[in-house]
C-alpha positions as CSV (number, residue, x, y, z in Angstrom):
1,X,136.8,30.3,-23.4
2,X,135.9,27.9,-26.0
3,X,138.1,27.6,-29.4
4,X,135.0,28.9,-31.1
5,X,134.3,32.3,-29.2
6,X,138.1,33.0,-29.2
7,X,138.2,32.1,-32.8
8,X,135.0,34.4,-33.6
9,X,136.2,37.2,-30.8
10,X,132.1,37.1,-30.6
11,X,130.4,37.3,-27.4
12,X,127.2,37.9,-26.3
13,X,124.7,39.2,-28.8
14,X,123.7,42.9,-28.3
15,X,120.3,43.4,-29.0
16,X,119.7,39.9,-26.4
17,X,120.7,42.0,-23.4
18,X,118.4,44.8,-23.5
19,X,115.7,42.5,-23.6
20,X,116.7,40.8,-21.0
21,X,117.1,43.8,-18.8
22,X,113.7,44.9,-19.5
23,X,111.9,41.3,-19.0
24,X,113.5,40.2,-15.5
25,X,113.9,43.9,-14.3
26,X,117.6,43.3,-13.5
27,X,120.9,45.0,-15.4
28,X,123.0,42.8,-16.9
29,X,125.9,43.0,-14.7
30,X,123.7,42.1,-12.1
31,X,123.2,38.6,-14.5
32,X,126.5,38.1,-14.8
33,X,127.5,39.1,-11.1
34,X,124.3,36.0,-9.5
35,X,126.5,33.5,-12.6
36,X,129.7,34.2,-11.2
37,X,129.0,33.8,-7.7
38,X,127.1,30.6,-8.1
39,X,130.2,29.4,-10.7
40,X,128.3,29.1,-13.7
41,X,131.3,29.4,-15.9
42,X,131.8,25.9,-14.9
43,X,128.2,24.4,-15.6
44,X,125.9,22.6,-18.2
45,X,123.3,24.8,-19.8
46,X,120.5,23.0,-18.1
47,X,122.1,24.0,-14.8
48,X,122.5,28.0,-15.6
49,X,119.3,27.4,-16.9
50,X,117.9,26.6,-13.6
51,X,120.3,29.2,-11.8
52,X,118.1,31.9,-14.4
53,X,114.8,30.4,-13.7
54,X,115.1,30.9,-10.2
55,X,116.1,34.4,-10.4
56,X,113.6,35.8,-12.7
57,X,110.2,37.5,-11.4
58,X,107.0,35.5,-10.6
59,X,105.0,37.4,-12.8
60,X,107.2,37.3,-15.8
61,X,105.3,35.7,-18.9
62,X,106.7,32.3,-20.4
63,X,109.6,32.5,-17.8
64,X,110.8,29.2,-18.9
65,X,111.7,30.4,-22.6
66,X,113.0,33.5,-20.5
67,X,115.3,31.8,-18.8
68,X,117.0,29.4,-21.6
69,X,117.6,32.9,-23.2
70,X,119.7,34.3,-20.3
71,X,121.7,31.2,-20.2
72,X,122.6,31.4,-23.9
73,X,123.7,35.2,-23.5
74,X,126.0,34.2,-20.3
75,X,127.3,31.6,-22.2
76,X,128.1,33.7,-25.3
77,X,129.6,36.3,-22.9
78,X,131.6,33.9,-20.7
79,X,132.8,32.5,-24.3
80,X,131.4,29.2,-23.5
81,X,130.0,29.3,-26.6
82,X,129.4,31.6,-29.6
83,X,126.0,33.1,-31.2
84,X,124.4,30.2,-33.4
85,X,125.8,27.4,-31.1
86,X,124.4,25.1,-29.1
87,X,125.0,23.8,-25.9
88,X,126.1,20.6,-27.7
89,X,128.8,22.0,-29.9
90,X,127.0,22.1,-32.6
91,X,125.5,25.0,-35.0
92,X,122.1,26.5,-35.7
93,X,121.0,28.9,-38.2
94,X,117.7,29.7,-39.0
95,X,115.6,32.1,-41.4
96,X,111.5,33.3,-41.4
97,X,109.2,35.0,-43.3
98,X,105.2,35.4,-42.8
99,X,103.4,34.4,-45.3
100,X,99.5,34.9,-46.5
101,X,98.8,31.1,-45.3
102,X,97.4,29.4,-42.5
103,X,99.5,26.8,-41.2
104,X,98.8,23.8,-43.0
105,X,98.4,25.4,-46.2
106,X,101.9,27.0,-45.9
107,X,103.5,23.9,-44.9
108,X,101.5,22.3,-48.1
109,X,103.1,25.7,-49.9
110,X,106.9,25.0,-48.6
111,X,106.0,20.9,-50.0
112,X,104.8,22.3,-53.3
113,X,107.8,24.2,-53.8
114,X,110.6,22.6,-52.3
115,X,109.2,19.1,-50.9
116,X,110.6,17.1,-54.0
117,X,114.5,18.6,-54.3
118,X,117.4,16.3,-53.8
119,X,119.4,18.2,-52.2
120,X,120.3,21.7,-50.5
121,X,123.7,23.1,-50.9
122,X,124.6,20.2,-52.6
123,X,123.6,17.8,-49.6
124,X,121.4,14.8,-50.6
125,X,118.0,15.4,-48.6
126,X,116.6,12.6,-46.6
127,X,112.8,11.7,-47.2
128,X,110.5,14.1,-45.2
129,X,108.3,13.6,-42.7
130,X,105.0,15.6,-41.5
131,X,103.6,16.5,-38.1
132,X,101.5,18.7,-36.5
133,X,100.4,19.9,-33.3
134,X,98.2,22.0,-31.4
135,X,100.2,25.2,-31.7
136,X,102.1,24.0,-34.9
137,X,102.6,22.2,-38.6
138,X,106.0,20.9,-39.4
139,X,107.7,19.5,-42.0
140,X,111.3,17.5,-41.0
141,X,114.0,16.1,-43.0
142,X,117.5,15.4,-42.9
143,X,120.5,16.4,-44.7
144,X,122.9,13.6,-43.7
145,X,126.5,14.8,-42.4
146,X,125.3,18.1,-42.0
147,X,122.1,18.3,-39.8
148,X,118.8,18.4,-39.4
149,X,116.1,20.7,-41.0
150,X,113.0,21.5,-39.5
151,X,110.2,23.7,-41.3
152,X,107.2,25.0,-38.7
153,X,104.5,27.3,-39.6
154,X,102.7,29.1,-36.9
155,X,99.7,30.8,-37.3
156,X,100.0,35.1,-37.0
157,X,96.2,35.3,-37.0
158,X,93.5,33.8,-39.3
159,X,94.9,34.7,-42.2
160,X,99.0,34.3,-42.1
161,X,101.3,32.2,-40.8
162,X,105.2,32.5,-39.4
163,X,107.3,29.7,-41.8
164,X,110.7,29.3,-40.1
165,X,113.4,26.8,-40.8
166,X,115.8,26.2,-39.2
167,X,119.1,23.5,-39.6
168,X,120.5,22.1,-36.5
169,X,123.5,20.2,-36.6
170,X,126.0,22.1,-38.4
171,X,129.8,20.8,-37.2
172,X,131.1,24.5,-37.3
173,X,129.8,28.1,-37.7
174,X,131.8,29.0,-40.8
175,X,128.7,27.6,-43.2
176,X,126.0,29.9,-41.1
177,X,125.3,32.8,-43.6
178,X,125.6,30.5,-46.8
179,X,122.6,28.3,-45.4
180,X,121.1,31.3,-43.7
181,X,120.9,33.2,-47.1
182,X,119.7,29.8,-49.0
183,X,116.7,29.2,-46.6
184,X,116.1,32.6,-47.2
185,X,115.9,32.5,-50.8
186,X,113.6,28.9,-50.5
187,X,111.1,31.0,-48.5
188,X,110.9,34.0,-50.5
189,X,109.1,31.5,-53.7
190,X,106.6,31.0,-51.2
């Protein structure tokens, strides 16, 4: 188990297996019975991954996404890592809202508001950078020594877009909720 799980004494994320159950048709002991017999505890993500791909149904919609999410939950519950980590080491926290906006003009919104602060948390923020594609407008930056932030709005329908951001990069989990609650804040102004 890593330092992190036993330090948290958090494993895998409740409302994750449920869904699980219900996409791949398979209980979750099941899961963790095909991960144990192919020694999964003792694998990279990418390879668990793979061992989940392969298991889940043929007709299962998106089954790629399907099966990174069934490798994160056996690797929260064989403590390989904890909720919010990634496969690095590294922490993740992220916060949405939808908002009356199509893409663009939400990512325009998020620049508007927040595009010209220093800093976040009291971390200087590197100079931002735009992109787009097909599915997608994004707004990065960086916040150097503690990660990097991405801001993508997805279009809902016509009229709204999802605005998620999300910080990636975090050294530990013990900062999670104070970032979680000021991304939250930034996006309610929108």
């Amino acid at each position: 188990m890593s330092d992190a799980a036993e330090e948290s004494g958090n494993r895998t994320r409740g409302g994750r297996v449920p869904a699980i159950e219900r996409a791949s048709g398979r209980p979750w002991a099941e899961w963790v019975a095909l991960f144990e017999a192919r020694g999964a505890a003792g694998l990279g993500h990418a390879e668990i991954a793979r061992i989940a791909r392969a298991a889940l149904p043929d007709a299962l919609e998106n089954p790629d996404w399907w099966a990174q999410g069934v490798a994160i939950a056996y690797e929260q519950h064989a403590g390989l890592r904890v909720p919010g980590q990634s496969a690095s080491g590294t922490f993740r926290v992220s916060a949405s809202r939808t908002v009356p906006l199509g893409r663009d003009a939400a990512i325009a919104a998020w620049t508007a508001a927040h595009g010209d602060r220093a800093e976040h948390l009291g971390v200087p923020a590197g100079p931002a950078r735009a992109s787009r594609t097909e599915k997608r407008s994004f707004l990065r930056f960086d916040l150097p020594g503690t990660g990097r932030v991405e801001v993508a709005a997805t279009p809902k329908d016509d009229a709204r877009s999802s605005v998620a951001v999300s910080l990636e990069g975090l050294a530990d989990g013990s900062q999670i909720e104070a970032w979680r609650a000021h991304w939250k804040a930034l996006l309610a102004e929108l």
